[in-house]
C-alpha positions in Angstrom: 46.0 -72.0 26.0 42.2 -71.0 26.1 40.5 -70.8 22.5 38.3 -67.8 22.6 36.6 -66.9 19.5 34.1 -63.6 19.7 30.9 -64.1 16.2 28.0 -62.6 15.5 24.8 -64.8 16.4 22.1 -65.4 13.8 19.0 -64.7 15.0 16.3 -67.3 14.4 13.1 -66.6 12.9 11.8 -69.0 15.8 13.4 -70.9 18.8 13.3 -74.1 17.4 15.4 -73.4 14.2 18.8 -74.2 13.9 19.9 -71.1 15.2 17.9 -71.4 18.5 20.1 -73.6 20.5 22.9 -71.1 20.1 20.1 -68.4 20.4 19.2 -70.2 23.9 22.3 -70.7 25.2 23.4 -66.8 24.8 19.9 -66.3 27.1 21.1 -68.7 29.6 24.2 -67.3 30.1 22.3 -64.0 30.9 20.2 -65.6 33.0 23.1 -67.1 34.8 24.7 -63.9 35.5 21.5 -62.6 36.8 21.1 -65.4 39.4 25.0 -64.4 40.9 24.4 -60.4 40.6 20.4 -60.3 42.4 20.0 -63.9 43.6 17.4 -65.0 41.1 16.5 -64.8 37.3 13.6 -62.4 37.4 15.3 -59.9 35.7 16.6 -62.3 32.8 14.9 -62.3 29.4 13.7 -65.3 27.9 14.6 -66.3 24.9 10.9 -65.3 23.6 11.4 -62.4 24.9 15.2 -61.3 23.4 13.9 -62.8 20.4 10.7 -60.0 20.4 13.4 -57.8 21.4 15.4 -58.6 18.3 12.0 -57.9 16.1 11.6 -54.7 17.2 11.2 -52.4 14.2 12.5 -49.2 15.8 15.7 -50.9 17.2 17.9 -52.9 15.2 19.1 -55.1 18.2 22.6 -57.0 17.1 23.9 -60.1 19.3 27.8 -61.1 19.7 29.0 -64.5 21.4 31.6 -65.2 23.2 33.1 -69.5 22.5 35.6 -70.2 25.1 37.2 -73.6 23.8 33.8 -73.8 21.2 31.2 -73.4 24.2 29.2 -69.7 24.6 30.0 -68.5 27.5 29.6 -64.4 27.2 27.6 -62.4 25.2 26.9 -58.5 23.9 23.6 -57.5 23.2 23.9 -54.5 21.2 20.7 -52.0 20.6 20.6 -49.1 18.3 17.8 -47.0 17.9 16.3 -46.7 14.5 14.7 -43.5 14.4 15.9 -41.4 17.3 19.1 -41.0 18.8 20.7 -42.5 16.0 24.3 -42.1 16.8 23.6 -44.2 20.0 24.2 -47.7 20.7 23.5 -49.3 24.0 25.7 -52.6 24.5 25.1 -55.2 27.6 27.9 -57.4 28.7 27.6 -61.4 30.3 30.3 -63.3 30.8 30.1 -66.6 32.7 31.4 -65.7 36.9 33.4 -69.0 36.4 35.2 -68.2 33.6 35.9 -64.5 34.6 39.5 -63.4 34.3 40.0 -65.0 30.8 39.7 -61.6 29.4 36.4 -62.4 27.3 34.2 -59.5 28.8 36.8 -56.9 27.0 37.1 -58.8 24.1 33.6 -58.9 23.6 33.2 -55.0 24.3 36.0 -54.4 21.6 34.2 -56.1 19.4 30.9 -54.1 20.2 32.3 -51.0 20.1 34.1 -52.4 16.4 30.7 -53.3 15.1 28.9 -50.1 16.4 31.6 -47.8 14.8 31.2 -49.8 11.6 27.7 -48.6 11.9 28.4 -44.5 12.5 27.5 -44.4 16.2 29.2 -42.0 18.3 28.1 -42.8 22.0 28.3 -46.3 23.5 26.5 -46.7 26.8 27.3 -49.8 29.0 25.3 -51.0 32.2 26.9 -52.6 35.3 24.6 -54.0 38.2 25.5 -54.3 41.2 23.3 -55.8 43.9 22.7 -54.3 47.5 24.9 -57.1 49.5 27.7 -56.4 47.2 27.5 -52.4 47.4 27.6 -52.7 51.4 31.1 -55.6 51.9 32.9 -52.5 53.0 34.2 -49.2 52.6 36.6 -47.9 50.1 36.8 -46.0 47.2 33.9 -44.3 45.3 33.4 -43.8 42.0 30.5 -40.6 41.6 28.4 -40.0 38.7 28.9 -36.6 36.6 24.9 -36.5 36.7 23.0 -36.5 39.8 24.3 -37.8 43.5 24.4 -41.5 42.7 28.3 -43.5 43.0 29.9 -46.9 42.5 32.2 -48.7 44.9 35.5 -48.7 43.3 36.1 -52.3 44.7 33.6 -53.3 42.3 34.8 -55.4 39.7 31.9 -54.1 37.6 33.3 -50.3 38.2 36.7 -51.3 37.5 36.0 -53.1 33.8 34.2 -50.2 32.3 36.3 -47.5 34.3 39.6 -49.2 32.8 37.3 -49.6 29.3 37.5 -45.5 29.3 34.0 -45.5 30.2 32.9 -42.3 32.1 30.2 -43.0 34.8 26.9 -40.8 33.9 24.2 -41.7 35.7 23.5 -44.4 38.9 20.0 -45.5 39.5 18.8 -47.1 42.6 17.0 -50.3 42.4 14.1 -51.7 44.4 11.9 -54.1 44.8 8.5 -54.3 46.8 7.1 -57.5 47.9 3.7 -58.7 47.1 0.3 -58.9 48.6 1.3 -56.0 50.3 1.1 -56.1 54.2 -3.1 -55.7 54.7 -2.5 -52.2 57.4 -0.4 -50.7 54.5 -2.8 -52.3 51.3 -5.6 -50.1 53.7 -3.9 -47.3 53.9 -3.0 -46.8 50.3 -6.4 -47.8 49.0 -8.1 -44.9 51.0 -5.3 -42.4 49.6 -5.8 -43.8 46.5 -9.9 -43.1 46.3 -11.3 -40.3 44.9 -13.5 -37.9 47.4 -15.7 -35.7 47.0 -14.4 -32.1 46.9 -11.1 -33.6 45.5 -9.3 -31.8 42.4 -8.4 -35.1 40.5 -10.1 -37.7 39.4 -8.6 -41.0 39.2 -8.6 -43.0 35.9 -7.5 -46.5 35.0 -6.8 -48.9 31.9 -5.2 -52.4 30.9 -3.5 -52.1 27.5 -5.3 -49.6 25.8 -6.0 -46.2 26.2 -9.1 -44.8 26.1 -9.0 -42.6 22.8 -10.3 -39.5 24.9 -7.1 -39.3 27.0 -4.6 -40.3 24.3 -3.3 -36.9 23.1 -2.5 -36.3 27.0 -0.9 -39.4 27.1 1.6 -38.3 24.6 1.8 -34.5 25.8 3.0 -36.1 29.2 5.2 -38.3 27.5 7.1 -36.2 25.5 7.2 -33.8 28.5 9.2 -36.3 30.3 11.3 -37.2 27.8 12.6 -33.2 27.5 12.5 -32.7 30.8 14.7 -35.8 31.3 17.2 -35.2 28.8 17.7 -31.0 29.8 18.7 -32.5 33.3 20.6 -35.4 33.1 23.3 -35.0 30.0 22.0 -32.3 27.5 24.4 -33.7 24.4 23.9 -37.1 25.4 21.3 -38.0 23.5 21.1 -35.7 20.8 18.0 -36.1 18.8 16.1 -38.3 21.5 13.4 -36.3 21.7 11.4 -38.4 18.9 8.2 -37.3 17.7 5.8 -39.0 19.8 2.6 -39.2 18.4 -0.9 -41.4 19.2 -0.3 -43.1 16.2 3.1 -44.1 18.0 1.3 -45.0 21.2 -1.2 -47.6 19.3 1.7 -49.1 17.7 3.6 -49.7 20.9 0.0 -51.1 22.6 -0.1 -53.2 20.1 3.5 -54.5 19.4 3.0 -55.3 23.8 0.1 -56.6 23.2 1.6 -59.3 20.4 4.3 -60.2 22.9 1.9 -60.8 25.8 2.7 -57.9 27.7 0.0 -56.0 29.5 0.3 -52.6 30.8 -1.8 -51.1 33.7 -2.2 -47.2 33.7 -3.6 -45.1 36.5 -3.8 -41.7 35.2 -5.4 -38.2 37.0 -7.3 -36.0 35.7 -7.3 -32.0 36.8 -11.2 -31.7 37.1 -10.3 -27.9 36.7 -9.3 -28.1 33.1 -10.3 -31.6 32.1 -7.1 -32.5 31.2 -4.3 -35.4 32.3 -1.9 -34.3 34.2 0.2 -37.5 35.7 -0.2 -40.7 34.8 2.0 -44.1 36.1 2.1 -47.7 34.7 3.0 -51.3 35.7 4.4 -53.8 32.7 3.4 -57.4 33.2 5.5 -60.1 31.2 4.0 -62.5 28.9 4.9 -65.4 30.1 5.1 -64.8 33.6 2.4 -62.3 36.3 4.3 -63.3 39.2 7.5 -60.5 38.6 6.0 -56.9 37.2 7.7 -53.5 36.7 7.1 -50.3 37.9 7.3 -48.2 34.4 6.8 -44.5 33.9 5.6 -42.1 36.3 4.8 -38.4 35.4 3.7 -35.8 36.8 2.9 -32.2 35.0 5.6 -29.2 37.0 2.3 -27.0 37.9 0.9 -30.0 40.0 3.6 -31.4 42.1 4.0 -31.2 45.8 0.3 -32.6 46.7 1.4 -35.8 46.7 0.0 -36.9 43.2 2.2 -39.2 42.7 1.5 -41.0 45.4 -1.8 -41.0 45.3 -1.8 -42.4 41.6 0.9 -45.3 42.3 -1.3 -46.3 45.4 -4.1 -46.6 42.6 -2.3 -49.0 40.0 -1.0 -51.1 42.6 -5.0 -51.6 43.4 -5.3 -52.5 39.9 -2.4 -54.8 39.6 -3.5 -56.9 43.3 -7.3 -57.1 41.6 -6.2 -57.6 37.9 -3.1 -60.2 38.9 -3.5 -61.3 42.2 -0.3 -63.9 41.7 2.1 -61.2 41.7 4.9 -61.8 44.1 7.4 -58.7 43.3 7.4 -55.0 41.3 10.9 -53.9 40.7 11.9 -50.3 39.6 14.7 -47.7 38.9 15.2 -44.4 40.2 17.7 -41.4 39.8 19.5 -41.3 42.4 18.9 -38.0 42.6 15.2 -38.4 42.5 14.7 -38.4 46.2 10.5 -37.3 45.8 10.4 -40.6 44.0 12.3 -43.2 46.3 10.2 -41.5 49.1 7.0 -41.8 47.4 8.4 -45.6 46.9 9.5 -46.1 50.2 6.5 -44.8 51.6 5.0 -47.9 49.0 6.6 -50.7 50.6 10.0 -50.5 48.0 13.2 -51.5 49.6 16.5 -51.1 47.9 17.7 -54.6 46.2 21.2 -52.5 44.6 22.3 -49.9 42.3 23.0 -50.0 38.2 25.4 -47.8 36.7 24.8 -46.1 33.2 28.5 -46.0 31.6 29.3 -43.7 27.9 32.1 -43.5 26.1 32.2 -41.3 22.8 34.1 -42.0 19.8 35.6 -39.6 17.3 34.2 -41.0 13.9 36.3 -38.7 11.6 
């Protein structure tokens, strides 16, 4: 009979103490698990990277392990914010493919959802990926989201898990990836949208890291725009008390903390010339230890100055940036409602192509 044994990891103040090689292993195993779901590891962290994850001061992050006979195999990452959404806890699950069907991916969510009720949160919300070639082997049942249009192929053994879990299926965003240089006829085309004419209503402005200190209040106005906006139309009691206070001083200390990891962030923001103000604004993160894999990050755009292909115009822009300021970029990935058709055009319309969908799961727990 299999030994399986489910403990919490330490996490080491650096990779080379004596928890790192359990530390590393947990990693590889997510790596692994990325390489079956999208064909490579670009999406896996590494271990400097969970480890910066596990640091962060504003989200206690919590890791389980999964032995089968003594070796890891699985793992749970477990994040709960710290000062926002507090009764929130967002748990990944990796098991091994080969040793699927051992029964360690529910063991390991029992003991999440355990541990995060120890800790007084109420809502659990689990991911599943599933990559394009899987989401098209054939037609059957579908699974759809109580938010938006997005759905999940039943024949999915990722659906099944967290549907048999008592998981409800929120929210499925559609993910792509766009392939670097960019064909020259289109990198033309986009850098003419992307320039600033004479006559034109916005003005086009860019940084790497840092923003400028006069456009830093906008920055946060359009930030905490987006996050209301967001949270009216997708689950309204989801995420109670999500809508942080988000402040500059809260913007300089998340430059900086990305700036300490060895992230850089490239911004393209516009301006209304009218008023003087920001009104959109969209970045690209690039990893610390690698510039050939980037990610498309926020993109906002104010209600009042939609439909003129803004947008656009200001994604166009920070690509620019990103082939100038990191030519050895080979890939930006991104997520998208599903619903969020203006966006997947405006991607599309980029060079984007879907790679697959991920599925946002909850479940909510009586604490009483």
């Amino acid at each position: 009979m299999n030994d399986i044994r489910i403990e919490q990891l330490r996490v080491p103040e650096a990779l080379d103490d004596q928890d790192g090689q359990d530390f590393l292993r947990a990693v590889d195993v997510s790596r692994q698990v990325r390489i079956n779901t999208w064909g490579n590891d670009d999406l896996a962290y590494t271990g400097a990277e969970l480890l910066a994850v596990c640091h962060d001061p504003y989200e206690r992050y919590v890791m389980l392990a999964a032995r089968l006979d003594g070796e890891i195999v699985g793992r749970a990452g477990i994040a709960m914010p710290l000062d926002d959404a507090t009764d929130l806890a967002h748990v990944t699950l990796d098991v091994l493919p080969k040793t699927q069907g051992h029964g360690i991916g529910r063991k390991l969510l029992e003991a999440a959802e355990t541990f995060v009720r120890g800790e007084n949160r109420r809502v659990v919300v689990v991911e599943t990926n599933h990559g394009a070639a899987a989401l098209g082997a054939g037609d059957g049942d579908v699974l759809k989201a109580a938010s938006g249009v997005g759905q999940l192929p039943m024949n999915s053994r990722e659906t099944r898990f967290a549907f048999s879990a008592g998981y409800a299926l929120e929210q499925a965003e559609q993910f792509s990836s766009c392939a670097l240089p960019l064909d020259p006829v289109l990198a033309t085309e986009l850098a003419v949208l992307a320039s600033v004419k004479p006559g034109d209503a916005y003005g086009v402005h860019q940084w790497i890291d840092t923003c400028p200190e006069q456009w830093a209040a906008d920055i946060v106005r359009l930030e905490q725009g987006q996050a209301q906006e967001h949270n009216a139309a997708r689950a309204p009691d989801a995420l109670a008390g999500a809508d942080a206070e988000w402040d500059v001083e809260r913007l300089r200390e998340a430059e900086s903390m990305s700036v300490e990891s060895g992230r850089h962030s490239l911004v393209t923001a516009a301006e209304c010339l009218a008023t003087g103000k920001l009104v959109g604004f969209t970045s690209i993160s690039v990893l610390g230890d690698r510039d050939d894999v980037v990610f498309q990050d926020d993109t906002v755009v104010e209600a009042g100055h939609r439909g003129k292909e803004l947008g656009l115009k200001i994604k166009a822009a920070n690509l620019g940036l990103l082939a100038r300021e990191f030519p050895g970029s080979r890939t930006v990935y991104t997520w998208n409602a599903a619903d969020d058709t203006y966006m997947l055009e405006v991607n599309d319309r980029l060079g984007f192509v879907a790679a697959g969908v991920t599925g946002q799961w909850r479940k909510d727990f009586d604490l009483e």
